[in-house]
N, C-alpha and C positions, 0 to 999 in steps of 0.2 A: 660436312667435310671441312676440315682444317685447310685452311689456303694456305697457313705455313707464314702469315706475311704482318701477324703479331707484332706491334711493338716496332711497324716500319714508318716511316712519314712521307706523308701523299698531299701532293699539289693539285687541288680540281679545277680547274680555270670554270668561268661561267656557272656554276653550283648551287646558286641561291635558287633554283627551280628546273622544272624541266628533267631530262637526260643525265644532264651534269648533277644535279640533285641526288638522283639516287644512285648514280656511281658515287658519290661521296659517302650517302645511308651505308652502302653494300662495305666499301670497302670498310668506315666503321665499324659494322658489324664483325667482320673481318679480324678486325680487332687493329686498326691504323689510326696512329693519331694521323689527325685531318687539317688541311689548310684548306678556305673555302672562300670560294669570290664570287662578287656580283654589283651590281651597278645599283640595284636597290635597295634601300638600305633595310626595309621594315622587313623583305622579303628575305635578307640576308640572315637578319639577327633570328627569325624564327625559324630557318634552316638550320642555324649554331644551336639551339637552343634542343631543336627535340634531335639532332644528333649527340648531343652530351649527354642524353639518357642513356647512350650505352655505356657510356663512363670512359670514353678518349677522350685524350684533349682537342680542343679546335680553335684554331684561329680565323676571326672572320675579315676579308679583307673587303673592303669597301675599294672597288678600282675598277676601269676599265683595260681589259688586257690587253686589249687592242693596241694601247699608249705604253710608250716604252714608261713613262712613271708609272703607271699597272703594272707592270711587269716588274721594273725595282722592289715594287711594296710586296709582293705575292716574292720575291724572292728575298727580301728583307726577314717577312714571316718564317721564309723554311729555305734557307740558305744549301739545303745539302740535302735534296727529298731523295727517297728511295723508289719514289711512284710519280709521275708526272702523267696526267689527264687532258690534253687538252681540248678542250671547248670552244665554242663561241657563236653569237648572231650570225645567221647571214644574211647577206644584203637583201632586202624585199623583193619579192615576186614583181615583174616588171619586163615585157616585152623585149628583147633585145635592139631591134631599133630604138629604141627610149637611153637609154644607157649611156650618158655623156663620158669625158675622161675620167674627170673626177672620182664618178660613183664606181667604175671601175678599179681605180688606184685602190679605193677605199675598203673595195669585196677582197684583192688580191689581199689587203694587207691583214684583214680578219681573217681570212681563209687559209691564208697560204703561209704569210709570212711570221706572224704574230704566232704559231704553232714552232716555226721551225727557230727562228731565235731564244724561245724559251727551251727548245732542246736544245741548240747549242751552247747554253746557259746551265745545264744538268748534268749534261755525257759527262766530262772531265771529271765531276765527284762518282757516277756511280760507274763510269768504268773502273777507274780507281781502285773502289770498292766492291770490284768482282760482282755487282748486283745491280741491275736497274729495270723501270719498267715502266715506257712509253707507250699510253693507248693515244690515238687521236679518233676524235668522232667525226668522221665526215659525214658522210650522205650512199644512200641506194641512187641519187642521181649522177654519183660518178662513175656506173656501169650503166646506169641506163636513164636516158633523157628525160627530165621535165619540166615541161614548156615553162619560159618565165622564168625560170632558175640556172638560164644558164649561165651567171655570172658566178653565181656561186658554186656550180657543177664544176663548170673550169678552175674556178681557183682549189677547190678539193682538188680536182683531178692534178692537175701541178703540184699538192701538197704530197696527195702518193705516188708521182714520180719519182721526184725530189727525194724520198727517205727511201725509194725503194734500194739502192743503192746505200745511202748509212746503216739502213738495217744491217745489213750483211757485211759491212765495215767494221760493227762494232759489236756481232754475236760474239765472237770469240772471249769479249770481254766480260760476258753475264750480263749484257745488256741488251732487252728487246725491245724493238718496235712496231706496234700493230696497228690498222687501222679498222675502226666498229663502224659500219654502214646502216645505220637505220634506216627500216623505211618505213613504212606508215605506221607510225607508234602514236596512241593514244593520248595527244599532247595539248598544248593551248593554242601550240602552230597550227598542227593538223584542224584545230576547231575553226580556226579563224580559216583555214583554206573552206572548208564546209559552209559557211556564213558568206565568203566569197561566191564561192560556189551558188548557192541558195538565190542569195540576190539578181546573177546574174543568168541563173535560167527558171527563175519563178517557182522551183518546186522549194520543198519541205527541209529543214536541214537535218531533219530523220530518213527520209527517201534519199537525199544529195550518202549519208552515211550508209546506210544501208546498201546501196547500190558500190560505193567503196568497195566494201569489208566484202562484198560478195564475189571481187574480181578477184583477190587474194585466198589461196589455196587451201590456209588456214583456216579463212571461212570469219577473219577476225583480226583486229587491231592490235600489234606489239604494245603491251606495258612497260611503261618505266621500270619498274620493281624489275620482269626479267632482262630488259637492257641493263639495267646496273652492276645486277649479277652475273653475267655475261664478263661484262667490265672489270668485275672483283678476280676474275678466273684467269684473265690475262694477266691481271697482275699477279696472277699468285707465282708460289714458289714452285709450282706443280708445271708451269705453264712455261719453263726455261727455254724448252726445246720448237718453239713454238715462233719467230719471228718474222718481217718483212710478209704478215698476210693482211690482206682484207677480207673482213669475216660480217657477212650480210646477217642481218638480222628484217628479216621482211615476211616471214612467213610460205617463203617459196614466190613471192608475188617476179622475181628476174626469173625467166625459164633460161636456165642453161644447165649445160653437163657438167662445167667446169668453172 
């Protein structure tokens, strides 16, 4: 299927691996020159590198986005993108009683804020330009709770309040905003929750897995490859009429109707 979005330029925040990885692969594919960031650098250049085998160009930004000088650099590189991705860490798994001011400011501002500044940083060129295309990847813990992460649950969940409202401010302009909810994808997060896991009830981290993958309706683990591609499809040109949703990728694991 042609996504129609050839030849357009795409900002991936967080990209050198993970989720963000292969929304950058997919939308490549795609046929998008690519802008691509990440905090490591060896992990960055070999992300640049076997995405140029499809023959776009890419820029690799060595930054943290989180910092407004991340942000200057990654809009230094592509001052006028057609596609905006945003990504990021979020704050470590960590009790909520534990949680001082600090680490709090810190989740809001990865989660919440550092998403929405770099769209206020985009809207004005692709409203402009009758075109735009804003996915933010949050989390399946911003519909449904998971212990330890609520620092980060909330800061997503504030992140699609917030746009719930710009979405629909700025459809009219050919500009959408959606947010992709992962939830148990196949990652090096999900492994280290496993290893977590493992350590602290003695079993296996093939048992700790298997007993996962067996709650989940699918019967199995989300892959990166189809969250990317997922990712490619919002941005497409196909995908215009489509904004202000959250759209779960979990395998059925949230039971609801709606």
């Amino acid at each position: 299927m042609d996504l129609g979005i050839s030849g357009r330029k795409a900002i991936i925040c967080a990209s050198s691996r993970g989720l963000g990885r292969n929304c950058a692969i997919a939308l490549a594919e795609a046929g998008c020159d690519v802008v691509i960031n990440g905090r490591d650098e060896k992990a960055l250049r070999a992300t640049g590198e076997e995405i140029r085998a499809t023959g776009v160009h890419v820029t690799e930004v060595l930054a943290d986005v989180s910092t407004s000088e991340g942000q200057r650099a990654l809009l230094a590189a592509c001052p006028t993108p057609d596609i905006l991705v945003n990504n990021n860490g979020g704050p470590p798994r960590k009790d909520y009683t534990e949680l001082n001011r600090e680490a709090m400011i810190e989740g809001v501002i990865q989660n919440m804020i550092t998403p929405i500044e770099l769209i206020q940083a985009v809207t004005g060129h692709m409203c402009a330009q009758g075109f735009g295309r804003i996915v933010n990847i949050t989390s399946l813990s911003v519909r449904m709770p998971i212990e330890g992460l609520d620092l980060s649950s909330g800061a997503r969940a504030g992140l699609t309040a917030f746009l719930a409202g710009v979405s629909r401010q700025i459809a009219g302009q050919g500009v959408t905003i959606n947010n992709l909810l992962p939830g148990k994808m196949d990652t090096d997060r999900l492994k280290g929750g496993f290893e977590r896991a493992a350590s602290q009830s003695g079993q296996s981290i093939e048992a700790i897995r298997a007993a996962q993958a067996a709650e989940i309706p699918a019967g199995r683990f989300g892959t990166a490859d189809e969250f990317g591609k997922t990712c490619a499809f919002l941005c497409s040109a196909h995908a215009g009429y489509l904004t202000g949703q959250n759209i779960l990728l979990d395998g059925g694991l949230f039971p609801s109707a709606f």
